[in-house]
ROVEXFI-494525 format. One record per residue (C-alpha): residue in one letter; x, y, z. Coordinates in nm, 3 decimals. Each point is the difference from the previous one (the first is absolute). Layout:
<pts>
A;X;Y;Z .
...
</pts>
This chain:
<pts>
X;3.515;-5.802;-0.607 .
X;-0.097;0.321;-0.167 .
X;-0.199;-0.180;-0.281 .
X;-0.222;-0.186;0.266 .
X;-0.076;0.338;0.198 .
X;-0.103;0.139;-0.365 .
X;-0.233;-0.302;-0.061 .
X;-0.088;0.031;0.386 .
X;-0.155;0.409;-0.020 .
X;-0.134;-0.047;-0.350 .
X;-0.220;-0.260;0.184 .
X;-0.062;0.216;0.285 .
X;-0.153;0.283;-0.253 .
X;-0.190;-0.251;-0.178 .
X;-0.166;-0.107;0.318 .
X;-0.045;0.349;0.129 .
X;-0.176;0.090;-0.365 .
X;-0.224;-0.280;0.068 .
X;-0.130;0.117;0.312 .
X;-0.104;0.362;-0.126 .
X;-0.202;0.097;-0.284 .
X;0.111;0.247;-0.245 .
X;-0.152;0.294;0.014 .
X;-0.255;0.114;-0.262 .
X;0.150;0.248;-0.241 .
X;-0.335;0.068;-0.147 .
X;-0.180;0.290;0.169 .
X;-0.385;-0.001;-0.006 .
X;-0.123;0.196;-0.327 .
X;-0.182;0.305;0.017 .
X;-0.219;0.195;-0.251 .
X;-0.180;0.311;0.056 .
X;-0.358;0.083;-0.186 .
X;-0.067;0.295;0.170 .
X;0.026;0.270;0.095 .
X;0.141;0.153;-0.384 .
X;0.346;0.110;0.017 .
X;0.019;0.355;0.118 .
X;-0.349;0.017;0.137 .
X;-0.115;0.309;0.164 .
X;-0.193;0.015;0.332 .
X;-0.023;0.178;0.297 .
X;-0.032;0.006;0.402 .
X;-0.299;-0.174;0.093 .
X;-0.078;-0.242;-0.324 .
X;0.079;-0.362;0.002 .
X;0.212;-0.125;-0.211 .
X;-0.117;-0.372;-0.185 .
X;0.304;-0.216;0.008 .
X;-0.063;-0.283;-0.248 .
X;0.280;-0.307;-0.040 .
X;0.110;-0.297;-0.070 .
X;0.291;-0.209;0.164 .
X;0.097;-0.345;-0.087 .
X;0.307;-0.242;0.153 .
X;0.137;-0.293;-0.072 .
X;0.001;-0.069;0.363 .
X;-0.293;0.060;0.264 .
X;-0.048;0.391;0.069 .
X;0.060;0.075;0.292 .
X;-0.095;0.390;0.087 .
X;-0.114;0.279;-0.221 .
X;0.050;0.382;0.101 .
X;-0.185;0.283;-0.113 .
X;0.165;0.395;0.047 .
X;0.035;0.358;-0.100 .
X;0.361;0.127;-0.045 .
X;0.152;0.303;-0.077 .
X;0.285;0.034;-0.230 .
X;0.265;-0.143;0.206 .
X;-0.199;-0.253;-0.007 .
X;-0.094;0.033;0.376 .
X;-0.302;-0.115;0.162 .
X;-0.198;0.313;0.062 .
X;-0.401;-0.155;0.135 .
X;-0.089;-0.311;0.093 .
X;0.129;-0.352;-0.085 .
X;-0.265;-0.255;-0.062 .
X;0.064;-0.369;0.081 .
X;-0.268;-0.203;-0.268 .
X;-0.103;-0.329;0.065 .
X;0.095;-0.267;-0.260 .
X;-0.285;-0.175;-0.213 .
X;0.196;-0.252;-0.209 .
X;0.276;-0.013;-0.303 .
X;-0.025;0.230;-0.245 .
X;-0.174;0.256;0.248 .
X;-0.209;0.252;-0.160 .
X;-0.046;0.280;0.236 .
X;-0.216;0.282;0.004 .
X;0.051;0.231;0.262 .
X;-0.124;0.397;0.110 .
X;0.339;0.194;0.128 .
X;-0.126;0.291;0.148 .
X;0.148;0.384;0.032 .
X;-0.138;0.069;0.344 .
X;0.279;0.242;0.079 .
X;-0.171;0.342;-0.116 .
X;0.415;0.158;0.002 .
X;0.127;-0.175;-0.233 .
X;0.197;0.255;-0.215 .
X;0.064;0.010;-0.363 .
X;0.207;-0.195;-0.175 .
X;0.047;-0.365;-0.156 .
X;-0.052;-0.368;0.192 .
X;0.040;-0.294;-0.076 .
X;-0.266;-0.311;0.071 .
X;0.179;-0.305;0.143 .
X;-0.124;-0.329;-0.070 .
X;0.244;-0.259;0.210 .
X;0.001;-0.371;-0.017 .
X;0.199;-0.251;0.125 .
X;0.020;-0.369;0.018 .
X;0.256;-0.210;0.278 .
X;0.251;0.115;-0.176 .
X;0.005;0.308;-0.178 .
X;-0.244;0.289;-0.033 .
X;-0.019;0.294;-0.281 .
X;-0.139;0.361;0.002 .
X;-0.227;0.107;-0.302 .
X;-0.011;0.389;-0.008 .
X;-0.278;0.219;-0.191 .
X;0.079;0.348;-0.010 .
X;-0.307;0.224;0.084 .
X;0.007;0.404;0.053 .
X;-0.190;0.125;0.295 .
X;-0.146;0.381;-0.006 .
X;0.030;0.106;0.367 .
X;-0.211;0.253;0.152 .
X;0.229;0.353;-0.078 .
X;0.175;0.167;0.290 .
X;-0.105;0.362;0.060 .
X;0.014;0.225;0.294 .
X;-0.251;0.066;0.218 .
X;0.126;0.263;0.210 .
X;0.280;0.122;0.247 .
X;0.014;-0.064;0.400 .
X;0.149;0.314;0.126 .
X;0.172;-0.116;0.373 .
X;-0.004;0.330;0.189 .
X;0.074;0.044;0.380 .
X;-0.232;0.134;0.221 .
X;-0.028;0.069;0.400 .
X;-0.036;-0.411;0.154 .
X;0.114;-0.169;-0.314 .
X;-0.059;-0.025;-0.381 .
X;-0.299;0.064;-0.214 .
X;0.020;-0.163;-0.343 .
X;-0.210;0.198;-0.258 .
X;-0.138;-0.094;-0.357 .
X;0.048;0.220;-0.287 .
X;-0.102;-0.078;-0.336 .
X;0.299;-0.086;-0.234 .
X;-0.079;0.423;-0.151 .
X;0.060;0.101;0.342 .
X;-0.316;0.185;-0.060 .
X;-0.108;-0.087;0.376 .
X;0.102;-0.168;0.312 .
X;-0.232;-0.155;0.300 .
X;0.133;-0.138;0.343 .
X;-0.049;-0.386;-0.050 .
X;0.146;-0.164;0.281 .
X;0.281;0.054;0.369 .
X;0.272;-0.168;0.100 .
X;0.115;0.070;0.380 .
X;0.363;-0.009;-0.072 .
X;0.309;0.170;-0.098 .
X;0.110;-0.068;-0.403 .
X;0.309;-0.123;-0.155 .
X;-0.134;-0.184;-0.301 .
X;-0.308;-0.149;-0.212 .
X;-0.074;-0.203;-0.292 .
X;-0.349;-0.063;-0.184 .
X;-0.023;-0.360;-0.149 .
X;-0.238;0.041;-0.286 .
X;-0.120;-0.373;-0.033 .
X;-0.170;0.016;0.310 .
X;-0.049;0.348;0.083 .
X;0.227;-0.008;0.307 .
X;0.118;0.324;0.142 .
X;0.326;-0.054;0.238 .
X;0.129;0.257;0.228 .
X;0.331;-0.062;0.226 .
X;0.030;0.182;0.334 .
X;0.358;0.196;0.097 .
X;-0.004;-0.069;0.372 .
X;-0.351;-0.143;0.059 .
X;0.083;-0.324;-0.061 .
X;-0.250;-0.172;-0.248 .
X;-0.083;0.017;-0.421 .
X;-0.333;-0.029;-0.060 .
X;-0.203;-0.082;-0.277 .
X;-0.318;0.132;-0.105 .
X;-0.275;-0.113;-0.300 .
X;0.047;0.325;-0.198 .
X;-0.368;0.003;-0.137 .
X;-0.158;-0.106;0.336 .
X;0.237;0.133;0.206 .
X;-0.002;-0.222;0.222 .
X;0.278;-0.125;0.264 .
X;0.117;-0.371;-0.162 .
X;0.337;-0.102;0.170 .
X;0.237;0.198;0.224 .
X;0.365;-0.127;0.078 .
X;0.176;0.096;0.327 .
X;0.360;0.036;0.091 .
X;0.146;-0.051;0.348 .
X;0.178;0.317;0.026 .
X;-0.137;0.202;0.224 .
X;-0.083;0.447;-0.088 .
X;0.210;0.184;-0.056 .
X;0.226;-0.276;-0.158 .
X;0.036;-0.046;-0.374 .
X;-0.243;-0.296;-0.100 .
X;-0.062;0.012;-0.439 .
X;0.163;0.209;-0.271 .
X;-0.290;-0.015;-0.291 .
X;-0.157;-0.230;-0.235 .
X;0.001;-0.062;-0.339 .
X;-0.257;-0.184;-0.221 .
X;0.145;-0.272;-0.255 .
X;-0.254;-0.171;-0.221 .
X;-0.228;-0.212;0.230 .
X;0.170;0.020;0.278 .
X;0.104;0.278;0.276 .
X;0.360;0.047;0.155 .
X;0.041;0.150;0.379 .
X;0.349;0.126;0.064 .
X;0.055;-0.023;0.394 .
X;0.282;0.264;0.141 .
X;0.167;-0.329;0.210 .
X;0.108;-0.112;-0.288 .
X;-0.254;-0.202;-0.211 .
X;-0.256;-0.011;-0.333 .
X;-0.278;-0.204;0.029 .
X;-0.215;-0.070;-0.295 .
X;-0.390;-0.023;0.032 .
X;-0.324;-0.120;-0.189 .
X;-0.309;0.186;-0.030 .
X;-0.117;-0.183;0.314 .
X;0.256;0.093;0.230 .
X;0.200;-0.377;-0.060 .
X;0.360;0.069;-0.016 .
X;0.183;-0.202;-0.271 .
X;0.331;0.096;0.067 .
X;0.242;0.160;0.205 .
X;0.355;0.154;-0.131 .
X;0.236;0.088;0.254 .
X;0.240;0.263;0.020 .
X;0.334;-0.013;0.192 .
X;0.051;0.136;0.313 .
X;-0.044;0.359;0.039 .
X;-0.154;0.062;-0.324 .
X;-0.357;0.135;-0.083 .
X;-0.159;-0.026;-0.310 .
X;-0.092;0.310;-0.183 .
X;-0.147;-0.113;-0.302 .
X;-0.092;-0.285;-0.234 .
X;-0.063;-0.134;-0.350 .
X;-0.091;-0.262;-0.188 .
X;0.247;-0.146;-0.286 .
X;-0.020;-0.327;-0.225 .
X;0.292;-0.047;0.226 .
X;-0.155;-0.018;0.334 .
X;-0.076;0.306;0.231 .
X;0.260;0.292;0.012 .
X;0.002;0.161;0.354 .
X;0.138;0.259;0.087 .
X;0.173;0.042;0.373 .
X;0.131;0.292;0.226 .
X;0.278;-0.011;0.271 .
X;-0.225;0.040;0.338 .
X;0.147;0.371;0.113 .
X;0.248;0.040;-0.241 .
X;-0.064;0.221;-0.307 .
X;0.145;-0.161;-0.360 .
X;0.046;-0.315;0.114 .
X;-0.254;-0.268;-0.162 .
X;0.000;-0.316;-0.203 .
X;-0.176;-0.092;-0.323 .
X;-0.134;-0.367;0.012 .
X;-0.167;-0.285;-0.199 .
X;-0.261;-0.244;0.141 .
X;-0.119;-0.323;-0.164 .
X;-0.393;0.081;-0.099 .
X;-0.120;-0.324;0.166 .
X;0.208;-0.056;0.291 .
X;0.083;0.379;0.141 .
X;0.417;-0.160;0.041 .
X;0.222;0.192;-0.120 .
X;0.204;-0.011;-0.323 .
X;0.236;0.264;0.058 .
X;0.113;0.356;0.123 .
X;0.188;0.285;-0.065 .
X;0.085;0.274;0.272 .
X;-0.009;0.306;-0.173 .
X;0.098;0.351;0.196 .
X;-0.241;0.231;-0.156 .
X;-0.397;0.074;0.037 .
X;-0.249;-0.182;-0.237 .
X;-0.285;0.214;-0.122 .
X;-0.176;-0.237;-0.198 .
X;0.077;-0.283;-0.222 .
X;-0.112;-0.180;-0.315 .
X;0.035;-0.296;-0.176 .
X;0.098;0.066;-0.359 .
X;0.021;-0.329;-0.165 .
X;0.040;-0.355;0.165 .
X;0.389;0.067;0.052 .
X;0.000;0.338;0.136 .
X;-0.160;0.264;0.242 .
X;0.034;0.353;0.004 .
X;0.075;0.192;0.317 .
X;-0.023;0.355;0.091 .
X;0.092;0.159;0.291 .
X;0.257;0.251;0.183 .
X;0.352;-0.104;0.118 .
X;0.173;0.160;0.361 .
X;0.053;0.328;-0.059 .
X;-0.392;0.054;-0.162 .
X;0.018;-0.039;-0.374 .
X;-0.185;-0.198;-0.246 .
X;0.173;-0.297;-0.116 .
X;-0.172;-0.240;-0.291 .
X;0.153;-0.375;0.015 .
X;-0.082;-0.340;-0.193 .
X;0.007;-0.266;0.219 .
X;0.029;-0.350;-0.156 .
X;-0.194;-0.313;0.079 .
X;0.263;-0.298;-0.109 .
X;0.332;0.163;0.117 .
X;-0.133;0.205;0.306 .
X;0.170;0.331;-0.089 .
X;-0.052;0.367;-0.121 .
X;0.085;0.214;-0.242 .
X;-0.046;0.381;-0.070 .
X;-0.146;0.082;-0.292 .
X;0.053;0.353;0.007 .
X;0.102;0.296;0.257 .
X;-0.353;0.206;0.121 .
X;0.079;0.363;0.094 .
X;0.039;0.114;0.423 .
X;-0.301;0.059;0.145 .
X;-0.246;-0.264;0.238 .
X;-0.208;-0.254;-0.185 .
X;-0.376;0.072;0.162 .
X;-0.228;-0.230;-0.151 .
X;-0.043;-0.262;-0.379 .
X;-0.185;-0.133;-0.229 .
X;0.041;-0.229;-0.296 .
X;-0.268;0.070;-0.291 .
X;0.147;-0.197;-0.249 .
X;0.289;-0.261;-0.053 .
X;0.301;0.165;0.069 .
X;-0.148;0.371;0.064 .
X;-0.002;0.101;0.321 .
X;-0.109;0.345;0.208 .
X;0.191;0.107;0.295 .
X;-0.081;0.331;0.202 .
X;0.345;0.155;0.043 .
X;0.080;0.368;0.151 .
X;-0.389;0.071;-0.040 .
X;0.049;-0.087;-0.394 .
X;-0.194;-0.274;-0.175 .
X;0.231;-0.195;-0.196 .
X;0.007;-0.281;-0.226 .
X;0.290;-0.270;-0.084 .
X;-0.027;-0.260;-0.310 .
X;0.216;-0.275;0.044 .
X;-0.034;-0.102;-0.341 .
X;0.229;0.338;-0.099 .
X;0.109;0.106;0.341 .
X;-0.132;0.296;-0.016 .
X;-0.119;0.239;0.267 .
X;-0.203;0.292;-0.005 .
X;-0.225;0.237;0.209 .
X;-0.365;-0.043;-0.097 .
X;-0.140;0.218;0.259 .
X;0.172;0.314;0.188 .
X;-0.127;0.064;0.334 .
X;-0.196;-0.351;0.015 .
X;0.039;-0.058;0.324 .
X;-0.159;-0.359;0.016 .
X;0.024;-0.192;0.337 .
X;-0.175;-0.283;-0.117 .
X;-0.025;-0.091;-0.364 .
X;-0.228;-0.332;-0.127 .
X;-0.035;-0.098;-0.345 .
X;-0.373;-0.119;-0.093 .
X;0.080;-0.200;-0.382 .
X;-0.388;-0.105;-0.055 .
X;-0.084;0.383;-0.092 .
X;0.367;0.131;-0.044 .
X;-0.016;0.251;0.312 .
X;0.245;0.137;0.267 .
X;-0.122;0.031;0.342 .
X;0.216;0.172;0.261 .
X;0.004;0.152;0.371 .
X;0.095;0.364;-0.050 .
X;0.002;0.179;0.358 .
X;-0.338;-0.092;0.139 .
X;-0.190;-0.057;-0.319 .
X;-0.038;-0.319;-0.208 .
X;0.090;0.124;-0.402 .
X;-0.115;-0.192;-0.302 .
X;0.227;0.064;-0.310 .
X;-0.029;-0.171;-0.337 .
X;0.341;-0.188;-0.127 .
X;0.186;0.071;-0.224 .
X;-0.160;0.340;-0.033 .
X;-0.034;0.071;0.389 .
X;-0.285;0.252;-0.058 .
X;-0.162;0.024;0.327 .
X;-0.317;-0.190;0.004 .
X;-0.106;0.082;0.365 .
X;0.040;0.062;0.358 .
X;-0.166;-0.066;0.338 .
X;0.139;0.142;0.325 .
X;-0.107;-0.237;0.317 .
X;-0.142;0.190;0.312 .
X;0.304;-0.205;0.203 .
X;0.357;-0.080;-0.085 .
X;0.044;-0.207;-0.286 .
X;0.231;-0.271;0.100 .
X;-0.031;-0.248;-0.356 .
X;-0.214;-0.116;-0.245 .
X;-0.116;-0.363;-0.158 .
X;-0.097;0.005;-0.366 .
X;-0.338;-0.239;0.036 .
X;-0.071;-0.223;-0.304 .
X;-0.253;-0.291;-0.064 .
X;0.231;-0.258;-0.052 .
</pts>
């Protein structure tokens, strides 16, 4: 009996082999004639794609693309129509995205066949147009609302360049399309303005009514633009006002601040009326869900990613004094590097990997995490607001009513300009 049920389902696979065909294990071939290995171009030129694909089979498809070095799409994917076997294609790919920074792509030639397919890679380098600063937008408050003025990056000068009929509690600048955000208190709406043109080019509006809490800031993150809501929310946003994502927090909490990680976005959350009570979480960079939290029962500063396993956070813990912590990706914990001395954490900046300012008692001082070592920089500093600009190596910083331009590491005082009207922030403005 067992014999004649081995005989029976060797038959049984026979007849199911018969009925499908094996699949090819020879993927179409591919060789690239140009471009050269390691050719240079730039924004704007077209780049001649010439190769050859062969198959033993019919091709199927061919793909043309730009990646970057993960090997990620980063323009457009070309679908080419198929001409025969071999296939000898000739084809323009061009650079028509004027931001592309710096650095080294890859040309993708893809074939495939019914079967299989196979990805041909030519490394190219790309010289992108160079990032440099264009100016500052000092946010100041006047009677009725804001007035945004532009002052050279020298702050050498300062003219009124645009008004905003609303209250302030945050704004961003996206560089790569020149958008200017600005988030209401208790008005109820962020609005966006074309920096250069200064025109109005989307506005978003809350529900809650004056005097009620409606956003907490914004923050700028490569291409795209979050908006942190005070009911409890981030939403991220395009140049054009599309939102690609929204992160939720948990009930309660209001996001503070956020930043963007090879991990996903770190955000930052406060306990509504309750002071040191927050949570530090993760969100997946495509979907907004999150990965994970951590309620923590001290105030975060600011925060930086360090390296793809770890963020740095600064901050104050419940009785007012500056606390430094490591808070890791993979196991969702901290750690304390070192003890800082009593005394409020005001304001941070990170300059360099692992250096980082903090105004503390009025004193400018500086920690490297690489030694943990801490010491003051600058007595009687008395930063409120401290942003590092790395294209030119310069400290700018809100010092009483008066934007202050130092150089770093030197901090020899460049420049000042003092605004007719409170100075509530500043945006470093760049090209790109």
């Amino acid at each position: 009996m067992i014999k004649t049920q081995l005989v029976t389902s060797f038959i049984f696979l026979l007849f199911l082999g018969s009925c499908f065909k094996e699949s090819d294990d020879s993927p179409p071939k591919i060789v690239i004639n140009k471009p050269s290995e390691n050719a240079f171009f730039m924004p704007g030129d077209t780049i001649t794609i010439d190769a050859e694909i062969s198959d033993n089979e019919l091709i199927a498809g061919i793909e043309i693309s730009l990646a970057n070095e993960n090997f990620t799409p980063v323009l457009k994917t070309y679908t080419l129509p198929v001409h025969g076997n071999p296939e000898h294609l000739i084809f323009s790919y061009p650079l028509n995205d004027k931001y592309l920074p710096t650095g080294r792509y890859y040309v993708s030639v893809k074939a495939s066949d019914n079967y299989d397919s196979k990805n041909k890679y030519r490394a190219v380098n790309i010289t992108g147009i160079a990032r440099r600063t264009m100016g500052l937008a000092l946010i100041t408050h006047k009677r009725g609302g804001l007035q945004i003025l532009s002052a050279d990056s020298a702050l050498s000068s300062a003219v009124p360049w645009f008004s905003v009929v609303s209250d302030y509690s945050g704004s961003a600048y996206l560089p790569y399309h020149n958008i200017f955000v600005s988030t209401s208190a208790t008005y109820g709406k962020a609005e966006a303005y074309d920096y250069f043109t200064k025109g109005r080019v989307w506005t978003l509006q809350t529900t809650a009514p004056p005097p009620f809490p409606t956003f907490t800031g914004a923050f700028a993150h490569g291409k795209y633009l979050d908006i942190l809501y005070y009911e409890g929310k981030v939403e991220r946003y395009n140049y054009k006002g599309i939102k690609k994502m929204t992160m939720p927090m948990p009930v309660s909490y209001m996001p503070v601040l956020t930043a963007q990680t090879n991990r996903g976005v770190l955000v930052y959350a406060k306990k509504q009326y309750m002071d040191h009570k927050g949570l530090i979480a993760l969100f997946y960079n495509s979907t907004g869900a999150m990965v994970q939290s951590y309620f923590i029962d001290f105030d975060v500063v600011a925060f930086y990613a360090r390296n793809d396993k770890e963020a740095v956070v600064l901050g104050n813990d419940k009785n007012g004094n500056a606390l430094v912590r490591i808070y890791y990706f993979d196991e969702n914990t901290f750690s304390k590097p070192r003890d800082l001395p009593s005394g409020k954490m005001l304001c941070c900046a990170n300059p360099q990997n692992n250096i980082f300012l903090f105004v503390q008692n009025g004193d400018l001082k500086e920690l490297n995490l690489n030694d943990n070592t801490l010491f003051t920089k600058m007595p009687a500093a008395a930063f409120e607001i401290m942003k590092y600009e790395p294209v030119d190596a310069l400290l700018y910083v809100k010092k009483g009513n008066s934007c202050v331009l130092y150089t770093y590491p030197a901090l020899q005082q460049v420049n000042s300009i003092t605004p007719q009207d409170t100075l509530l922030d500043f945006q470093i403005i760049y090209n790109l």
